[in-house]
Each structure stands twice: as structure tokens, then as C-alpha cells.
N, C-alpha and C positions, 0 to 999 in steps of 0.2 A: 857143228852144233850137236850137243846131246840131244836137243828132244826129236831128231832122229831116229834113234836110236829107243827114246822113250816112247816115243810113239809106235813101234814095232812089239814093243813089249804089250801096250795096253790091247792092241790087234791080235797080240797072239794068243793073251788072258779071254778076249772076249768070244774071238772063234772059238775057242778050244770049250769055254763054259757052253757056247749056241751051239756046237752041232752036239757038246756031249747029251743035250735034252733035245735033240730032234729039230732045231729052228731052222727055218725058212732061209729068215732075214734078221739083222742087228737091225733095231730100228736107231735106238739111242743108247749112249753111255754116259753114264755120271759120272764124276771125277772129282773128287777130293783132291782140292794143291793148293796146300798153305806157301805163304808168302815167303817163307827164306828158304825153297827149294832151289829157284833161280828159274825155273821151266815156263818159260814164256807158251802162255796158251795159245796164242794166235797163230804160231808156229804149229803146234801139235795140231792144232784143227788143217792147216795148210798140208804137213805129211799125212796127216791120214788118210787125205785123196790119194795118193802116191802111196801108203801101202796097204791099204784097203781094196786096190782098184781089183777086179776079177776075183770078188771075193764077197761073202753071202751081209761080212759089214758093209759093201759099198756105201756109200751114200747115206750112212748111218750120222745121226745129230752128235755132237759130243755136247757135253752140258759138264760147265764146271762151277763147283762153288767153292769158293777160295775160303783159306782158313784162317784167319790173323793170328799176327804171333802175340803171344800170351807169355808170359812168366809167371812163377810162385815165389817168392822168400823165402828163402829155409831158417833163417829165424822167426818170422812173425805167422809165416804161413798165408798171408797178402796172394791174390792173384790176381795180378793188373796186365794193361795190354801193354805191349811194348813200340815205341812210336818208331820211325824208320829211321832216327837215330841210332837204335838198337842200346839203349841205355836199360842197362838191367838192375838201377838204383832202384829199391821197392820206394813207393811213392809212401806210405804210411808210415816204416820205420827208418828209411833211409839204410838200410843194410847194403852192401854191395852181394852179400852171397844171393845170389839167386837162379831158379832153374828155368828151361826152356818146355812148357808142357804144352803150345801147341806152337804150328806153322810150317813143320817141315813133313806135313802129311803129302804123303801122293800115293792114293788110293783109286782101283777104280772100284764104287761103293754098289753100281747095279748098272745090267743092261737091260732093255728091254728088246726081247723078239718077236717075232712070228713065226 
């Protein structure tokens, strides 16, 4: 499973920002993950005991807030959500050309230390 893997990286982001300002402890991390990433969060909460353990994140909250995917029309300029069909017909002009501007976010957006 990637969020392994993904999960090692947000661990290494967050340590590396907490001790570069002096912190204690990670209390919480925020997480940006839109919906056509694939990265099951339940997962990532699960590894982060396993690679946070002996480390100033232990025990640290993860808190995610999911991003829905979105598209725009590049004729009409339309920006509707897109259903889990993933149908990118703009609902206003019926174009097929259309973009992907949100859902594949995976960010982590803030931690909070001590």
C-alpha cells in the first residue's frame, strides 16, 4: 500500500518543520486530500502510529479535510463538481472539453506544536 509510504513523508515534513522552530511535541497535523488521490485516510492515521512511534510526533491528531473534485469548462468557463461518475460534461453548456481544478490536493496545510 502507498499510504505507507505517504505517510512517512508527512512524518518527515512535520518533524523536520517542529524541531527546525524548537518544538517539544506535534500535537496535530492538517491534511489537505482531495478525493481522486486514491489515499485512504484511515490507513495514514493507522501508519502513523508505526512511524511516528519514538518520535516528538507520537501520539500527534491527524485531521483531514477532503477536497471534492471540481472541474471548469474551457469553453463556457462553468465550474461544477464532478459526481463519482467522474463525467466531465459541463452541466451548463454540455462541452466535453473540460479541466480538473480541484481533488487531487495532498497537502499537509499546518501542524500544530509545543
Amino acid at each position: 500500500m502507498h499510504e505507507m509510504a505517504v505517510t512517512e513523508s508527512i512524518a518527515s515534513i512535520c518533524l523536520k518543520h517542529a524541531e527546525r522552530h524548537g518544538a517539544r511535541k506535534v500535537l496535530q497535523v492538517n491534511i489537505r486530500l482531495g478525493e481522486l488521490t486514491g489515499i485512504v485516510d484511515r490507513y495514514v492515521v493507522f501508519y502513523w502510529d508505526v512511524v511516528t512511534k519514538d518520535t516528538i510526533a507520537e501520539g500527534a491528531k491527524l485531521n483531514f479535510t477532503k477536497v471534492p473534485v471540481r472541474a471548469r469548462c474551457q469553453r463556457c468557463g462553468d465550474e461544477y463538481p464532478v459526481g463519482e461518475e467522474l463525467d466531465l460534461t459541463c452541466p451548463h453548456c454540455g462541452e466535453l472539453d473540460s479541466e480538473i481544478v480541484s481533488g487531487k490536493e495532498f497537502t499537509v496545510e499546518s501542524i500544530e506544536i509545543e
